[in-house]
C-alpha positions, 0 to 999 in steps of 0.5 A: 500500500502507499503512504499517505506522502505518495497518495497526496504526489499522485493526486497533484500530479492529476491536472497535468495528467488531465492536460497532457496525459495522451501525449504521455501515453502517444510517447509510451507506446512510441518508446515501449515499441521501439525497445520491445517491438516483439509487443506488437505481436499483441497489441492492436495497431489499428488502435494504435493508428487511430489514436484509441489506445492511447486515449484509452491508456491515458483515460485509464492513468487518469483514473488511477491517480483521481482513485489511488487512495480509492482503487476499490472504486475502479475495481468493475473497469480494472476487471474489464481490461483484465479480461481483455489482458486474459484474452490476449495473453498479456503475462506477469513479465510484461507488467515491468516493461509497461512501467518502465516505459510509461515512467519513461515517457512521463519523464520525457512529456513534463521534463523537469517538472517531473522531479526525482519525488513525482516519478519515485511516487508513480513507480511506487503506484504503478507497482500497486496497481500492476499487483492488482491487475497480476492478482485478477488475471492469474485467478481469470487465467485459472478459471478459463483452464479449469472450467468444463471444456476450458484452455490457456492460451491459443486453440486451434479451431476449424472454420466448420462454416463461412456465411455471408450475411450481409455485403459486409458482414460473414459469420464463421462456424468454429468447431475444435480441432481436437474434437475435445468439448469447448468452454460455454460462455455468457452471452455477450462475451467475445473470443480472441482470434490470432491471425498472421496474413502473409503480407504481415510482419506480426501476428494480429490479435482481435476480438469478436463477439460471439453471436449465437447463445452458448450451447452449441458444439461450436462458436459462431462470430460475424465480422463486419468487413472494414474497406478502406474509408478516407485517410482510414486503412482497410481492416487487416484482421477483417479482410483477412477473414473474408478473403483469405480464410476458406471453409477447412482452415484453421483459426487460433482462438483464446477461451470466451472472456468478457464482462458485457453479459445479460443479466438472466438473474432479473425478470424485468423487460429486455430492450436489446438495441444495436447499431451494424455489427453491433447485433453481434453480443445482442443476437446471442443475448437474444437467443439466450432469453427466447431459449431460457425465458420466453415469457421475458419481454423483450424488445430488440431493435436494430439500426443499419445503413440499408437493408444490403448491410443488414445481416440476419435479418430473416432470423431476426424476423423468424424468431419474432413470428415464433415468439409472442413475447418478443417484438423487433423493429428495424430503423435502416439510415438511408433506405434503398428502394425494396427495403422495409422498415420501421423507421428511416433516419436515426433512433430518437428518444420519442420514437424509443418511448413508444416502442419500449418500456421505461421499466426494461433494461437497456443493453447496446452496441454499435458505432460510437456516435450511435452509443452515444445516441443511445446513452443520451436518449436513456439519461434523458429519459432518467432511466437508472444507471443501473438498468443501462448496460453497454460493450464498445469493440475496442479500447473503452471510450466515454459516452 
């Protein structure tokens, strides 16, 4: 534990770490590349690029040092990247090169404001926190080898189906090579696939979530192909996926993780909503209830560009005409003739409400900018922030 000397250092450091904590976190990165290049075999580069990770890390160093004397109070989101750190395979021997590097670069950024006592502070805090991170990782580890048909590390999977879904999204059947059981999962957790194209000098690690309800002999995910868009470059993993890997080949995939999951515990009304590829952890929620709780209410709602881009529409359909307790409505952004929909244009909160129960909980995934649509249309309705529950793929961001 750190003293009350230390914990009263971290917390001055707080508005600069406000002011120039990504440029920190742009030159940690920069630096721990350069010295550890073997590390880009885990991280996402694409993330990287964008400037994701570091807003993310920076967010995350932010909120360590506002909590330093509190890290109880952060303990959901610690245990949030935790699961992505077990997912990805991040070990305890990694933790001191992150130190090292981000020290390093704190002392670069601030320069002489960043005295011998300030970076003597931060060594000792980041020691704190890596414990804490080590600590949780080791028992998620653990519990990922030991449960029912669980792995450590990477297994190989046959790719059993590959179907097209929409112009840009194909789901893939993964079934395990050993023929040997596979781990369930709750619904709303992702795995991990790791690629290396031809073309690449490192390997690719991505998240997917699964998009069927556990119970299957096999993990389904759907990947949205990412084209090329502006200064943005195509997806590496995504288009490998679809062009490259063929019915017969084999994948690399860590066990399930994730802590973006229904809550099958309640009996309240289920307002499921989701923009693009973000119908992904909602279909497996989806099928989950209808499976499990089919006298649940439940509404879902999804938002695409058209109909070309909407995947799974017909098992959407399907199971509405299966289940009276079930409702589903499409908003599509910018119909094209012969599609059908609810509602053309954006999802708003009068449009929500007479759809949806104040009373539901709310879970979503999509797009940024539909999320934080979404999130501002709940707040405004004041629904409790206990009863709205959200997954962004990729770093965290803020809504």
């Amino acid at each position: 534990m750190l003293d009350s000397k230390m914990i009263e250092i971290i917390k001055s450091t707080v508005p600069v770490l406000e002011v120039h904590g990504q440029t920190i976190t742009k030159t940690f990165y920069q630096t721990m590349f350069k010295n550890h290049p073997e590390l880009l075999n885990i991280f996402n580069h694409a993330n990287q690029r964008q400037g994701k990770q570091p807003a993310a890390l920076a967010n995350a160093v932010y909120a360590a040092a506002v909590h330093i004397d509190r890290l109880e109070e952060i303990l959901p989101v610690v245990k949030g990247i935790a699961q992505k750190h077990r997912a990805l395979g991040i070990q305890p021997e990694h933790y001191p090169i992150v130190g090292e590097n981000l020290l390093a670069a704190i002392k670069t950024v601030l320069g002489d404001a960043a005295t011998d006592e300030i970076i003597e502070a931060w060594r000792q805090a980041y020691g704190v926190i890596a414990d804490v991170f080590i600590s949780i990782e080791a028992q998620m580890y653990n519990e990922a080898t030991e449960q029912k048909g669980g792995w450590r590390g990477f297994r190989r999977f046959i790719v059993d189906r590959k179907v097209k879904e929409s112009e840009v999204i194909t789901s893939f059947y993964l079934k395990p090579e050993d023929g040997n059981e596979i781990a369930s999962y709750q619904p709303g957790q992702y795995i991990t696939v790791s690629v290396k194209p031809e073309n690449q000098e490192f390997t690719h690690l991505r998240h997917y979530s699964l998009s069927s309800a556990p119970g299957h002999p096999y993990y389904r995910i759907s990947v949205k192909r990412e084209d090329a868009l502006m200064d943005k470059p195509a997806g590496i993993v995504s288009n490998y996926l679809h062009t490259q890997v063929e019915e017969g080949d084999i994948l690399e995939i860590s066990a399930p993780a994730g802590d973006f999951t229904l809550d099958q515990s309640k009996d309240t009304p289920v307002v499921l909503l989701s923009g693009g590829v973000g119908l992904t952890p909602m279909v497996s929620m989806l099928e989950t209830i209808l499976q499990n709780d089919p006298e649940r209410e439940v509404v879902y709602i999804h938002a695409a560009r058209n109909g070309s881009q909407h995947a799974m529409n017909k098992h959407i359909k399907g199971l509405t005409k299966q289940h009276a307790k079930l409702r589903s409505y499409l908003i599509y952004e910018s119909p094209e003739i012969g599609d059908n929909c609810d509602k053309s244009g954006f999802i708003d909160l009068p449009w929500l409400k007479t759809v949806t129960d104040s009373q539901a909980d709310f879970y979503f995934c999509g797009p940024v900018p539909f999320m934080r649509a979404i999130n501002q249309a709940l707040q405004e309705w004041a629904i409790p922030e206990e009863r709205i529950h959200f997954e962004f793929f990729g770093p965290a961001d803020s809504l």
